[in-house]
C-alpha positions as CSV (number, residue, x, y, z in Angstrom):
1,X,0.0,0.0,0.0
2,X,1.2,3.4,-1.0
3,X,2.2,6.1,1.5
4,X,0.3,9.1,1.2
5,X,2.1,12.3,1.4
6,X,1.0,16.5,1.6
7,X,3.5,18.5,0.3
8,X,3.9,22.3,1.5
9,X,5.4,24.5,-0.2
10,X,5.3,25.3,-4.0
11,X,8.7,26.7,-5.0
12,X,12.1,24.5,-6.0
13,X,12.5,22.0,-3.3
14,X,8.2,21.2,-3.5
15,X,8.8,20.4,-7.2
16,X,11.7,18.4,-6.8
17,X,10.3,16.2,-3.4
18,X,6.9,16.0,-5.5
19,X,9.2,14.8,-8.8
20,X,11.3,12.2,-6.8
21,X,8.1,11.0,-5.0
22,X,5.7,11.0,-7.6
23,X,8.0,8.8,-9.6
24,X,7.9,6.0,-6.4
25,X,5.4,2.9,-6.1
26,X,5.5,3.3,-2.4
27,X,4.4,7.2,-2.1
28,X,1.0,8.9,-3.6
29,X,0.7,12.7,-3.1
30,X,-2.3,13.6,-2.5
31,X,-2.0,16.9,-1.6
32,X,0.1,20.2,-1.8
33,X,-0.5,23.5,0.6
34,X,0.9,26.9,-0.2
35,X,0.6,30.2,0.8
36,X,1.3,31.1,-3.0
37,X,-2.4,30.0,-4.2
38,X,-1.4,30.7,-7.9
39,X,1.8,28.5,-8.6
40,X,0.3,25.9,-5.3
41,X,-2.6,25.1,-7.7
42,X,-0.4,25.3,-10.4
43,X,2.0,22.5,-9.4
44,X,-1.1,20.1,-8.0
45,X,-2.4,20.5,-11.5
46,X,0.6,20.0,-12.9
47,X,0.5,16.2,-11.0
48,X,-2.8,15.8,-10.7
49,X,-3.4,16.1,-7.1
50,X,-5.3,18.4,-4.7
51,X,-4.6,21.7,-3.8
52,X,-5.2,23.2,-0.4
53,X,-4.5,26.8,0.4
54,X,-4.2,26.7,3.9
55,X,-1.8,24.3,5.5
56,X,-3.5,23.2,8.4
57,X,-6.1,22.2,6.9
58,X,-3.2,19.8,4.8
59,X,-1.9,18.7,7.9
60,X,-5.3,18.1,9.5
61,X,-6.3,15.5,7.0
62,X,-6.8,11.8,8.2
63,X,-5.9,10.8,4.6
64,X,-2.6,12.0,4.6
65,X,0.1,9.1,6.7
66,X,3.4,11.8,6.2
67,X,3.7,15.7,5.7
68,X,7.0,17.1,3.4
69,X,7.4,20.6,4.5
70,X,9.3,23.0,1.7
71,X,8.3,26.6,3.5
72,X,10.7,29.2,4.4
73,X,12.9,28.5,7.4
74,X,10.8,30.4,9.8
75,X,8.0,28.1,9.5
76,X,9.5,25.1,9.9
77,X,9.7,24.2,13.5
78,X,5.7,25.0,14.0
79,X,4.5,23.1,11.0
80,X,6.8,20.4,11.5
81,X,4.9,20.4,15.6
82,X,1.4,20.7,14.3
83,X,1.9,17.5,11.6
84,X,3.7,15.5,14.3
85,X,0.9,16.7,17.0
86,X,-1.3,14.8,14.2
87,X,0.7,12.0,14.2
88,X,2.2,12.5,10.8
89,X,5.5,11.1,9.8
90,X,7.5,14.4,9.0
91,X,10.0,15.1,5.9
92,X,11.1,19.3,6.1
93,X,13.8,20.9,4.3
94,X,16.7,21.9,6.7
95,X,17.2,23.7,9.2
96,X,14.7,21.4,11.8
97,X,13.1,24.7,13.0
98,X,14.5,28.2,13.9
99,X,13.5,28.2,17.1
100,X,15.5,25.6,19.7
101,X,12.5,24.7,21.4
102,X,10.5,24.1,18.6
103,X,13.1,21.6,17.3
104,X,13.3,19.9,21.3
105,X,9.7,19.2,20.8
106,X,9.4,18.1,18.0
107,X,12.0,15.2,18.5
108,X,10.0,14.9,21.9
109,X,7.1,14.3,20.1
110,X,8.4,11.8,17.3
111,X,9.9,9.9,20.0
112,X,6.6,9.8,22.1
113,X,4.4,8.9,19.0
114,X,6.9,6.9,17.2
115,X,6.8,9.3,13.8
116,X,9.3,9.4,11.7
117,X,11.6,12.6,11.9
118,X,13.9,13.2,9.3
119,X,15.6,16.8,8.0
120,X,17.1,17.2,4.6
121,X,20.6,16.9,5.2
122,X,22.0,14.3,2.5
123,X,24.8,13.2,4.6
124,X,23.2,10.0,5.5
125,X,23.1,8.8,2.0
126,X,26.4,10.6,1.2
127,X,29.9,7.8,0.4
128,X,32.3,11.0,0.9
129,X,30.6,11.7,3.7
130,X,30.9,8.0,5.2
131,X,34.3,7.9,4.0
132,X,35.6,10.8,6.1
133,X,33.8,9.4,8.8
134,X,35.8,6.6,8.8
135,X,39.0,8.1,8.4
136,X,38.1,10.8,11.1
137,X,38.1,7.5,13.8
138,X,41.5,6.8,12.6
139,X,43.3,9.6,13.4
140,X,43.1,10.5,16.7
141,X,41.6,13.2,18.9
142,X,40.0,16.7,17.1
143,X,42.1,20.1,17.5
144,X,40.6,22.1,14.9
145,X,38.1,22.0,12.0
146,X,37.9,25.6,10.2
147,X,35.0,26.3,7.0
148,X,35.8,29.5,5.1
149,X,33.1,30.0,2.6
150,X,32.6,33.7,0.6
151,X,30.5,34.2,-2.0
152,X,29.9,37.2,-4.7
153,X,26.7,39.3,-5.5
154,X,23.4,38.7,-3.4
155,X,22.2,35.2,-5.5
156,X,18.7,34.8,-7.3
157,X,16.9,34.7,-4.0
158,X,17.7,37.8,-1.7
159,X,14.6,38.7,-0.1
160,X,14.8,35.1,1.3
161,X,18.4,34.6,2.0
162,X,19.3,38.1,2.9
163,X,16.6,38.5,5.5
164,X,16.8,37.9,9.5
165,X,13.5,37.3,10.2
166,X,13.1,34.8,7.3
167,X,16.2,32.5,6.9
168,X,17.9,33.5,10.0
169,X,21.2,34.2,11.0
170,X,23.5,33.4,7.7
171,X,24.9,30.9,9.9
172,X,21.1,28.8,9.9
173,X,20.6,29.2,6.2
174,X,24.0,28.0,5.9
175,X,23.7,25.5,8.3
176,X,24.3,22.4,5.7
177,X,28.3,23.2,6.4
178,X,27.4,23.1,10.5
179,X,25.2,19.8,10.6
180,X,27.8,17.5,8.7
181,X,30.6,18.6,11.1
182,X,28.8,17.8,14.5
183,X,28.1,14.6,12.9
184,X,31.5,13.8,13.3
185,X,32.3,15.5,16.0
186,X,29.1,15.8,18.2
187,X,27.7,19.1,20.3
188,X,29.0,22.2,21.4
189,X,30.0,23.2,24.8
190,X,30.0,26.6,24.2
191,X,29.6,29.3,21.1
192,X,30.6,32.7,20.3
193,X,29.5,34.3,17.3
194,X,29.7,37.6,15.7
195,X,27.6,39.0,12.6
196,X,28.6,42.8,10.5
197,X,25.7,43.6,7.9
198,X,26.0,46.2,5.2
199,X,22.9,48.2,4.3
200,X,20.5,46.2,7.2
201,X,17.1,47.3,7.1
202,X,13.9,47.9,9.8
203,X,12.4,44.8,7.7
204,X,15.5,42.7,8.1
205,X,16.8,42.7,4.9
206,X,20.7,43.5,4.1
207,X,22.9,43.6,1.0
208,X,26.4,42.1,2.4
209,X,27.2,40.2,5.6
210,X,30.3,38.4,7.2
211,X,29.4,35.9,9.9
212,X,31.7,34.0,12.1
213,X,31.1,31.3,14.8
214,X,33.7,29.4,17.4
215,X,32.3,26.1,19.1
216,X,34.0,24.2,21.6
217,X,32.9,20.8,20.9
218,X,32.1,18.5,24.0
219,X,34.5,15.9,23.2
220,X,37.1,18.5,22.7
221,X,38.8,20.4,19.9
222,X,37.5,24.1,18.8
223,X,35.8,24.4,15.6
224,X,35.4,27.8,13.4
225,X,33.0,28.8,10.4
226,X,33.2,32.0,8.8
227,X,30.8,33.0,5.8
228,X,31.2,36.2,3.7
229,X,27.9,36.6,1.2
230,X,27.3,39.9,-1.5
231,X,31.0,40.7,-1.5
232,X,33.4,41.6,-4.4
233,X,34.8,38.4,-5.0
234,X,34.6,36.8,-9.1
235,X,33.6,33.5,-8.1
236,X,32.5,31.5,-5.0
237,X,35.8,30.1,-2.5
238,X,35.3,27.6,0.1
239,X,37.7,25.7,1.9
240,X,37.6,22.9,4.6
241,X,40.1,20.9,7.2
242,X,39.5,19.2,9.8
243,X,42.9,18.8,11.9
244,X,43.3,15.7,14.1
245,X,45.8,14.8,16.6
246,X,47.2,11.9,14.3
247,X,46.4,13.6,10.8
248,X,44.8,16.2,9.0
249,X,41.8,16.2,5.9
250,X,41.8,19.1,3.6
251,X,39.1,20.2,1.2
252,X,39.9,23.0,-1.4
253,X,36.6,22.5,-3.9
254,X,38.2,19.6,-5.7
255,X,37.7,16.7,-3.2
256,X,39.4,15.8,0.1
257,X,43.0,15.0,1.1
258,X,44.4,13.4,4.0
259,X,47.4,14.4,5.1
260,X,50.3,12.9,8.0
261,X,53.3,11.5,8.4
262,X,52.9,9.3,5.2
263,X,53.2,12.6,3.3
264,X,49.6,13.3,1.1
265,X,46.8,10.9,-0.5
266,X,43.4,11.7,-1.9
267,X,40.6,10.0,0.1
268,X,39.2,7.2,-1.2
269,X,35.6,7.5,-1.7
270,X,33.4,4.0,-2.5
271,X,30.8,4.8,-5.3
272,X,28.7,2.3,-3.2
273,X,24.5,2.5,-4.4
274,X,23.0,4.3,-2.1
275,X,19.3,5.4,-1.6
276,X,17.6,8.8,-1.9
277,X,16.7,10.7,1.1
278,X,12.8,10.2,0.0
279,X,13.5,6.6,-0.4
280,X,15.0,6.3,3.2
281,X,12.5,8.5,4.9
282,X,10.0,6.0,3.3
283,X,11.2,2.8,4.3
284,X,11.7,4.4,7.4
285,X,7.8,4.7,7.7
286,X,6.9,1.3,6.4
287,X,9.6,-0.1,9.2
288,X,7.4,1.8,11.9
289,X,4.9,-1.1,12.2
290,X,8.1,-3.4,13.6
291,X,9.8,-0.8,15.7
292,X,10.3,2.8,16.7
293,X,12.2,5.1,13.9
294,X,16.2,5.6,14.2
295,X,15.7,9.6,15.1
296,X,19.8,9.8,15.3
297,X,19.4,12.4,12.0
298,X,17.1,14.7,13.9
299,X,19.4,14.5,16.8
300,X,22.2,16.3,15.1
301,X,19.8,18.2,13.1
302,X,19.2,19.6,16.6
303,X,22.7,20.2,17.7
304,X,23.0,22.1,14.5
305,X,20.5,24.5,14.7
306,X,21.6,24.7,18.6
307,X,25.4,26.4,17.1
308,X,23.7,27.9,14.0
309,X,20.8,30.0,16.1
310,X,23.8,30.8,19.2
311,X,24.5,33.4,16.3
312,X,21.4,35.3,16.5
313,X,21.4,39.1,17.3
């Protein structure tokens, strides 16, 4: 029997979870919610399914077994509590919620009603991700993992990205280069953070930022993010390493290195099949029936908005 599945939201990320699920035997959408009634009914006629413009109502519906939630990032954490409050299995773009309580009850409430919690990050079903996973436990104890990222102009999307009350922080709507490092390395003990923005308005909105965070991790070490967005630079730089006690991994935008006493090698990375996030969180619901969901994703999805939010003004 199929799964069926709302889907809220109507921009990008709606059309490609509606895509990826619309193409699966298991999953039948039978609904999408948007606040956007014109390209909301647009897409649901586009697939052929319902189109509801408020989404409570969506999430209210005994017909509907999981909710996807593609809204902006200030939404998250309360639709993701009113679907799980409704015992809805619950798919919702990253970050978990922008609000740290929010995202404590809401893995409260998955664990309580035995719902499946999942967040967006691809690490789970990432082979470079597993692969420096496993080298990590080899060498050593953590001293230092730094993320530099700066990019040019303001992007397609600046009256979402560039906007506090929206997105957040730039550390949350970056928070895709926090959650994979506290998967390796756990929570924080303590954060500092500091933000600049140029031309910051009463509405929230800003043309340029630099953001910077310092965590030091519970198991030990100090880790360090900086982001630099609309500034005069041609193209995008990012840069990685993580620096261990017995070795250190290096990422310059052309895959990882691993570096020691054995001089330099490029890490080996498996191109093992894996499955799509929409195909786990699936299976994840149809293994429900036998025992309670693994909710390990959602727990570092927490931690992660935990350092990303300590950055808030």
């Amino acid at each position: 029997m199929a799964i069926k599945i709302g889907i809220i939201g109507s921009g990008g990320m709606a059309r490609h979870h509606l895509e990826r699920f619309s193409a699966m035997s298991t999953a039948e959408v039978v609904a999408i919610a948007s606040r956007n009634e014109q390209t909301g009914a647009q897409l649901a006629a586009q697939h052929n399914t319902g189109f509801i413009p408020e989404w409570a109502h969506l999430v209210a519906r005994e017909d509907i077994d999981g909710v996807v939630i593609c809204t902006h990032n200030d939404s998250h954490g309360e639709i993701a509590l009113a679907a799980l409050r409704a015992d809805k299995h619950v798919f919702v773009e990253y970050p978990l919620a922008s609000d740290v309580g929010e995202g404590e009850a809401a893995l409260r409430l998955a664990k309580e009603r035995h719902r499946v919690l999942r967040v967006s990050h691809p690490e789970v079903v990432s082979n470079e991700h597993q692969a420096l996973k496993e080298k990590i436990s080899e060498l050593g104890e953590l001293l230092l993992t730094t993320f530099v990222r700066l990019t040019p102009g303001r992007g397609a999307r600046p009256e979402v990205l560039f906007n506090l009350p929206i997105s957040g922080t730039p550390a949350h709507f970056f928070i895709y280069h926090i959650y994979p490092i506290v998967d390796c390395f756990g929570g924080a003990a303590s954060v500092e953070s500091r933000a600049a923005y140029d031309g910051l308005t009463e509405s929230g909105q800003y043309q340029r930022f630099v953001n910077t965070l310092t965590v030091e991790f519970k198991r030990g070490g100090i880790g360090q993010w900086t982001w630099a967005g609309g500034i005069a630079i041609d193209t995008a730089v990012q840069n990685e390493r993580y620096v261990l006690s017995e070795g250190t991994l290096s990422y310059d935008g052309d895959g990882w290195d691993c570096s020691g006493d054995w001089g330099l090698i490029g890490l080996p990375v498996f191109d093992s099949p894996q499955p799509t996030l929409q195909q786990l969180w699936l299976s994840e619901i149809q293994n429900t029936a036998d025992q309670p969901p693994c909710l390990k994703d959602a727990e570092v999805a927490l931690e992660a908005i935990r350092i990303s939010l300590a950055a808030a003004p």
